[in-house]
Structures are given as structure tokens and as C-alpha cells.
C-alpha positions as CSV (number, residue, x, y, z in Angstrom):
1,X,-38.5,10.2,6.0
2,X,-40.2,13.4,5.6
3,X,-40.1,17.3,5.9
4,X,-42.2,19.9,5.0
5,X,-41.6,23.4,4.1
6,X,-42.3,27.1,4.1
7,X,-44.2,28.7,3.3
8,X,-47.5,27.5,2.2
9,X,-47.5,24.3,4.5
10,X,-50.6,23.4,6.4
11,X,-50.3,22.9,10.2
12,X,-52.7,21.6,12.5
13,X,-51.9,22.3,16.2
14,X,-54.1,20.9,19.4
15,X,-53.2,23.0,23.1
16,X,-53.2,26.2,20.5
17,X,-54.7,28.5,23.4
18,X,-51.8,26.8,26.0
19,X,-48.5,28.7,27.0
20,X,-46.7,27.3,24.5
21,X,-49.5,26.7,22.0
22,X,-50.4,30.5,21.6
23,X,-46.6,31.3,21.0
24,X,-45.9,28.5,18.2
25,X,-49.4,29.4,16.9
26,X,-48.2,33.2,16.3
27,X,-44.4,32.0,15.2
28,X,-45.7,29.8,12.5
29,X,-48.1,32.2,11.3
30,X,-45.3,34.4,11.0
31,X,-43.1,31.9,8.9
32,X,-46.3,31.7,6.4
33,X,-47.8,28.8,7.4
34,X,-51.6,28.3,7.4
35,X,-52.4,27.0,10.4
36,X,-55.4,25.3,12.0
37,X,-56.0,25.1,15.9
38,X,-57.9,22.0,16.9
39,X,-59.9,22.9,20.5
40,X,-62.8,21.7,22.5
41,X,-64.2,25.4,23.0
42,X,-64.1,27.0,19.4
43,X,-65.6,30.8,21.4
44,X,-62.5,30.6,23.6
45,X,-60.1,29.5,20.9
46,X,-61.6,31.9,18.8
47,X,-60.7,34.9,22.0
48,X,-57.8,33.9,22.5
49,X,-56.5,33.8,19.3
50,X,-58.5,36.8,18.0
51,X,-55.2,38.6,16.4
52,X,-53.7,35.2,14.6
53,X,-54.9,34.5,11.2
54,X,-56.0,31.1,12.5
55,X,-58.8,28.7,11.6
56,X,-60.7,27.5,14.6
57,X,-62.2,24.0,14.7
58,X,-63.2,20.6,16.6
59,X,-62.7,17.1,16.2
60,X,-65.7,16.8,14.4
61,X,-64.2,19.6,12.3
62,X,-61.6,17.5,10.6
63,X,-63.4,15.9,8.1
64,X,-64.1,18.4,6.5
65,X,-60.3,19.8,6.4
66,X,-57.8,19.0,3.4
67,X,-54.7,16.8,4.5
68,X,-52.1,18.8,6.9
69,X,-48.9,18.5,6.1
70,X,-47.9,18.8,9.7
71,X,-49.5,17.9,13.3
72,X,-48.5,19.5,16.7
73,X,-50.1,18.0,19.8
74,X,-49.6,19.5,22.9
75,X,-53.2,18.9,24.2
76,X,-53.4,17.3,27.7
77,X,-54.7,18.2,30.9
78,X,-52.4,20.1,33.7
79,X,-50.2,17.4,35.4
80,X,-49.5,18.9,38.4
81,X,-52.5,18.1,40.8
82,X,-53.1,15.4,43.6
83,X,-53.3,12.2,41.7
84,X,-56.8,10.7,42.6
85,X,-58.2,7.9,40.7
86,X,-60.1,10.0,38.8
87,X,-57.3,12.5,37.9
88,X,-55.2,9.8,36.6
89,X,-57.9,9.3,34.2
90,X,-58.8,12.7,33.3
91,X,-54.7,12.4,32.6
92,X,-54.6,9.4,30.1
93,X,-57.7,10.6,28.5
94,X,-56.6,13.9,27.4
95,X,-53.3,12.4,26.5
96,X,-53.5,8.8,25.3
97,X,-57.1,9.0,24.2
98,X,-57.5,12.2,22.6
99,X,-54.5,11.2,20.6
100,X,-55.9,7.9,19.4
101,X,-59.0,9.9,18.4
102,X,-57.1,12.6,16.7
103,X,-54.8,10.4,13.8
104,X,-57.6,8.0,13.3
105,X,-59.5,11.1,12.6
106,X,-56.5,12.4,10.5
107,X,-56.6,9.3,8.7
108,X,-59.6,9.9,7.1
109,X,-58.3,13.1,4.9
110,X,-54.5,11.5,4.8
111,X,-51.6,11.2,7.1
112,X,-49.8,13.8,7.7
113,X,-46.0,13.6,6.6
114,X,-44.9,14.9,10.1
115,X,-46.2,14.5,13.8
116,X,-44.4,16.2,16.7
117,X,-46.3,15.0,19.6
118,X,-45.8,16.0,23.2
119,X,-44.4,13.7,26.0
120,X,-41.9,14.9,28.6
121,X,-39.0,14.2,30.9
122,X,-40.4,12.8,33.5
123,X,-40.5,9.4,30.8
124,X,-37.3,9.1,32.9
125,X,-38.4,9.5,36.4
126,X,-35.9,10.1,39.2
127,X,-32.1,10.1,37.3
128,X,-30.6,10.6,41.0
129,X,-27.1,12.0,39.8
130,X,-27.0,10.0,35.9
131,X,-27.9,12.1,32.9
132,X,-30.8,10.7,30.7
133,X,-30.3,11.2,26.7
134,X,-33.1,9.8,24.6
135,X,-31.8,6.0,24.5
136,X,-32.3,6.4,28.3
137,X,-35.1,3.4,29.9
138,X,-38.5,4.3,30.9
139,X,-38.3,5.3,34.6
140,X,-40.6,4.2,37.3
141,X,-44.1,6.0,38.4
142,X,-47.4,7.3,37.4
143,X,-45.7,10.5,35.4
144,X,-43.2,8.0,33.2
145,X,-46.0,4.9,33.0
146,X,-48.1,7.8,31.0
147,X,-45.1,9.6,28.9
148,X,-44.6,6.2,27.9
149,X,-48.4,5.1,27.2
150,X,-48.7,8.4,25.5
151,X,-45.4,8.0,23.5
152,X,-46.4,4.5,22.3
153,X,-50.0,5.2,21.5
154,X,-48.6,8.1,19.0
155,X,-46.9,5.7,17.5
156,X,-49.6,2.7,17.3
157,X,-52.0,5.5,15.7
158,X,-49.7,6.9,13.5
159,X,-49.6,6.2,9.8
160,X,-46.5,4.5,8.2
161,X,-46.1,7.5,5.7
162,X,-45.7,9.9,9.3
163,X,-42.4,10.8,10.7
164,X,-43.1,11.1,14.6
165,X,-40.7,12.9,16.5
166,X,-41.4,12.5,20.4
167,X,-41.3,15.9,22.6
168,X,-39.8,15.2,25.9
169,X,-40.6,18.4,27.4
170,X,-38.5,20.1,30.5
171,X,-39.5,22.6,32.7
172,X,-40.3,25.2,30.1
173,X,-39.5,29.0,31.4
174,X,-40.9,32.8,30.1
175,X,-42.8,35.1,32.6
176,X,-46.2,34.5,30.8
177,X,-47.0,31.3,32.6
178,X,-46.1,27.5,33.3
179,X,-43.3,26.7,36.5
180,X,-41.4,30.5,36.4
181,X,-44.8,32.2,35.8
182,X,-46.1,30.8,38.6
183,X,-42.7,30.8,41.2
184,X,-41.9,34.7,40.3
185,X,-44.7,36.6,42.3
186,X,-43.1,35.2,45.5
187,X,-39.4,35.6,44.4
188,X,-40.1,39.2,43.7
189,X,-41.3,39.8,47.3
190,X,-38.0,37.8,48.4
191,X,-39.6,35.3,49.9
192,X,-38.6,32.1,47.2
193,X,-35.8,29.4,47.8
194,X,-34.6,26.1,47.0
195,X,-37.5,23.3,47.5
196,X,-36.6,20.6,49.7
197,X,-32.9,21.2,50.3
198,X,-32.4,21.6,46.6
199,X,-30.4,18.7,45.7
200,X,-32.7,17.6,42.7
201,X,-31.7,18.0,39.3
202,X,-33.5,20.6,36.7
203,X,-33.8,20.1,33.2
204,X,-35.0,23.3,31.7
205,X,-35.7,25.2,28.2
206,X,-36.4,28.2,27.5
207,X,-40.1,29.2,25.6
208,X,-38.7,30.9,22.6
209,X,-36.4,28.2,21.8
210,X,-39.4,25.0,22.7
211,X,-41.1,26.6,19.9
212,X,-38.1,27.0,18.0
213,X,-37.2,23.6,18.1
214,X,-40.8,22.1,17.6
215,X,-40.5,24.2,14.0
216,X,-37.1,23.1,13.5
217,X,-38.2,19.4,13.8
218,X,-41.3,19.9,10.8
219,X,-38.2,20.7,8.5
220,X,-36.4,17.7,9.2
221,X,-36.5,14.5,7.8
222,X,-33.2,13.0,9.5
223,X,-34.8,13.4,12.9
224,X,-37.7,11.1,14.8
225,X,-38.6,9.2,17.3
226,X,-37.5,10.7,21.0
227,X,-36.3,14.3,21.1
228,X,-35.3,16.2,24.6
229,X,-36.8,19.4,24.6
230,X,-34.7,21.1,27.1
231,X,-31.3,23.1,27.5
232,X,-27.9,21.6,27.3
233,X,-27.2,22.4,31.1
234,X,-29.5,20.8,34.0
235,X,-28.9,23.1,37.0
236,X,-29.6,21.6,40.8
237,X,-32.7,23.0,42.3
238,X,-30.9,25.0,45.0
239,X,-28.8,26.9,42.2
240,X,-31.7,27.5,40.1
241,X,-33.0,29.5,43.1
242,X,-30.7,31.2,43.9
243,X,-29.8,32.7,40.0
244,X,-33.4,34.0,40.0
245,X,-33.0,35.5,43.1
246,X,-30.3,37.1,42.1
247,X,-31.7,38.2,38.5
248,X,-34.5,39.9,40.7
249,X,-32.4,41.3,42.9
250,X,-34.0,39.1,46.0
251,X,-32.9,37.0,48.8
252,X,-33.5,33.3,48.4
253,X,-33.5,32.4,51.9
254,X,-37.2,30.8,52.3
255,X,-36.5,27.2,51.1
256,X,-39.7,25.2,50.7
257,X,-40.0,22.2,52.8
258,X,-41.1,19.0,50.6
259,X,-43.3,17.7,53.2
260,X,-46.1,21.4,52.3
261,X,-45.8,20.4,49.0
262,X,-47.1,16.5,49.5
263,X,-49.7,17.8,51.3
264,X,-50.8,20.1,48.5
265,X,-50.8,17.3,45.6
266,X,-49.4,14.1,47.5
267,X,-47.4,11.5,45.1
268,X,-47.3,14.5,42.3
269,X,-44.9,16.6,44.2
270,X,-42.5,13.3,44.9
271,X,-42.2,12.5,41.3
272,X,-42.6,16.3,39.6
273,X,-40.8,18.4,41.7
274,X,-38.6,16.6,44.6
275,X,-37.3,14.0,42.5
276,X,-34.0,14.4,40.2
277,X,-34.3,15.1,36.3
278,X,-31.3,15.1,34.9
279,X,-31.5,15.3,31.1
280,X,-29.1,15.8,27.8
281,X,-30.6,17.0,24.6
282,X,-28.2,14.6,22.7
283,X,-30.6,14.4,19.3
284,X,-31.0,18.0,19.1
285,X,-27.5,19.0,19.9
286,X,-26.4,16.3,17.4
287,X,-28.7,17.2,14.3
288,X,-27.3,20.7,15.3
289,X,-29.9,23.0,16.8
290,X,-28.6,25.9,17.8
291,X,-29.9,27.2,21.1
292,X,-31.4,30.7,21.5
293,X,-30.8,30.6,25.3
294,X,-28.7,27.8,26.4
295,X,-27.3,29.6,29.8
296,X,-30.1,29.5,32.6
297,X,-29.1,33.6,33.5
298,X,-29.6,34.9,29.4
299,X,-32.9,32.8,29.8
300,X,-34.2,34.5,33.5
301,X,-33.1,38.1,32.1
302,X,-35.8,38.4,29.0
303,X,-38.0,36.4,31.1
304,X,-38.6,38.4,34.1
């Protein structure tokens, strides 16, 4: 298998203008490497990214790159909406399509010897009270049929001289954006709680250390295939509340009932938020990444 190193080492990264895209963008500029976002609007790329040492480019762009020696794809449009027919497409296409399209492209200049390409935990749909680890089965519903599709068509496209290491994302936490960004304006005014009663399993990671690990992976060869990108300890919904209400200083007393939530994005809220996730990051923890923030109230302190 294959690694690459810094500095000097060419990275090409799609969902570079995303929450977690920007960050890894401006951590592996820092480490030296040169680094290439791949967008469908190169002006808002180009704003967004003004203070990077970034090149901007499309998918027509590639051919006229050299060969990277490492691919990041995050790209794929927001999951959490009401599931219409035509959502579920817009959902495969910017996931399984776009990713076809991108390492047949990629083929043309020469594979690259690493691909970390996005998935995420809900692969395993509802756990219920078991812990998933990366041997784990494919779960059941629309969010783990397209991890899966996703996961395998990364795979189909990829060249035999790639290593491709499989991101199963968590809920990913910093104050900037994604699941906290969006709970802490209410929790501030004390008017958060558990959703649903609370029972449901969380599997969470922390920002900093998602982009930690995605550079991590680039440098090493032993690791591929499915990797849980979250924090050693799941936490039940109810006591996930109730720590950020006590980080802010806030009571947690407002639970959300599920049924406001299915009436917001129907089948999306059963399977994304009220259902149980319960997930082990045995191949990181094994291959010995050391967490940053591992403890969900170290995490909620720098993120608030």
C-alpha cells in the first residue's frame, strides 16, 4: 500500500469551501502541501478561500493538472432535508456520481496513491443498544443504502495502484457550523433539550481532530478500506444535552418532541436524528491515533 509525505505532496480536495473542507484546506497548507480545491463555482471557491495559498479549479480543470499524490472528497449535497424523489437524486448524484466522474477523470493524469473518500455512520443505520466497528453490516434505509452505493462506487472507480480509506463520518462538532453550530443559538437562550426522550445513541468527533485524522490516514500505508471518523465514547442524546447545557451555563429543560421534527423533513429525521448510532473507532484506535479531544466536555469547551 501506499503513503505519501510532507512536505511537497500534491492534494486535491472536493467540499474545500464546506465546514470541514475550509479547515483541512488551511491545516494542509500549513503542513506544506500544495493543494488544489476542486469546485463547481471557482468565484466562490476563489472568496472563500481568498487567504489560502490554494489553486482553484473545475472538473474540466483536471486535465490539465499533474498527478496528485492524494484525493479528499467530501463533496455531496446536505443530507438533512425531506427526502422527495427528487432529493434522493440530487443525494446520489453529488455522491455516487460526482465520484465516478471525478477518478475517471483522475485517471487520465494517473491515480493517485491515496483516496480518503467520505461516507458516514449512518452505513450502519439504527445500532439500538450494539456498538458498530468497521466490520459491522450495512444497516437498513435510504441514509445506509447510499453510504453503501457511495462506498462501493469509490471503490469500482478507483485505480488498483490507490489505497482507499472509507470516512465514516459522525456528527462532527466546532461552533462554526454543521449539528452544534446550528443547536447552540437556542441552547444559549436555554431553551435546548434532549430530542425525543433522548434514548438514541451519538457518535460524535470533534472538527480539529476529523481533519486530523483525514491527514493522518494520507501518511499511512497500513490503513484502508472503512475507517470511523468519530470519538471513542458515543454519549445518549439526553446526556449530550444536558453537558452543553451545562457548558453554557443553561437549563436543558425544552426536549424536542420527534413528531416536529418528521414534520420538518419526514423519513430524514427517523433515520438521522431519532434513531440510535452507536459507533467504535476500532481502526483508528488500533493503528494508534491519538485523539485531540476524546471527552465530549474538553470538545464543547473550545467549541462554544
Amino acid at each position: 500500500m501506499k503513503s505519501i509525505n510532507f512536505p511537497g505532496c500534491r492534494i486535491l480536495v472536493t467540499g474545500g469551501t464546506g465546514f470541514i473542507g475550509h479547515l483541512l484546506c488551511r491545516e494542509l497548507c500549513q503542513i506544506g502541501a500544495e493543494v488544489t480545491v476542486l469546485t463547481r463555482s471557482a468565484a466562490k471557491a476563489r472568496q472563500r478561500l481568498a487567504k489560502l495559498p490554494v489553486a482553484v479549479i473545475d472538473m474540466a480543470g483536471i486535465a490539465g493538472c499533474e498527478r496528485f499524490d492524494g484525493v479528499i472528497n467530501l463533496a455531496g449535497a446536505t443530507v438533512l432535508s425531506r427526502w422527495s424523489v427528487k432529493r434522493q437524486r440530487v443525494l446520489r448524484d453529488s455522491r455516487i456520481t460526482f465520484t465516478h466522474n471525478l477518478l475517471h477523470q483522475l485517471d487520465k493524469i494517473g491515480a493517485p496513491a491515496v483516496l480518503v473518500s467520505g461516507s458516514a455512520i449512518g452505513f450502519y443505520g439504527d445500532t439500538a443498544d450494539a456498538t458498530a466497528t468497521e466490520a459491522t453490516a450495512r444497516g437498513e434505509g435510504f441514509a445506509a443504502q447510499l453510504c453503501a452505493d457511495w462506498e462501493a462506487q469509490a471503490l469500482a472507480s478507483a485505480s488498483r495502484d490507490t489505497r482507499v480509506c472509507l470516512l465514516r463520518t459522525g456528527i462532527v462538532l466546532d461552533r462554526d457550523g454543521g449539528a452544534l453550530g446550528s443547536m447552540l443559538p437556542a441552547f444559549r437562550l436555554g431553551l435546548g433539550g434532549p430530542i425525543a426522550g433522548g434514548q438514541q445513541w451519538m457518535s460524535w468527533i470533534h472538527r480539529q481532530d476529523l481533519v486530523s485524522l483525514i491527514i493522518w490516514l494520507l501518511g499511512r500505508q497500513d490503513v484502508s478500506g472503512p475507517i470511523n471518523a468519530v470519538a471513542p465514547m458515543s454519549i445518549r442524546n439526553v446526556e449530550f444535552a444536558s453537558t452543553l447545557g451545562n457548558v453554557l451555563r443553561r437549563p436543558t429543560v425544552l426536549p424536542v418532541p420527534g413528531w416536529v421534527l418528521k414534520l420538518l423533513v419526514g423519513q430524514a429525521a427517523q433515520e438521522l436524528l431519532l434513531s440510535s448510532n452507536r459507533v467504535a473507532p476500532q481502526v483508528a484506535i488500533e493503528a494508534g491515533f491519538e485523539y485531540r479531544y476524546s471527552d465530549l466536555i474538553a470538545a464543547l469547551k473550545v467549541s462554544v
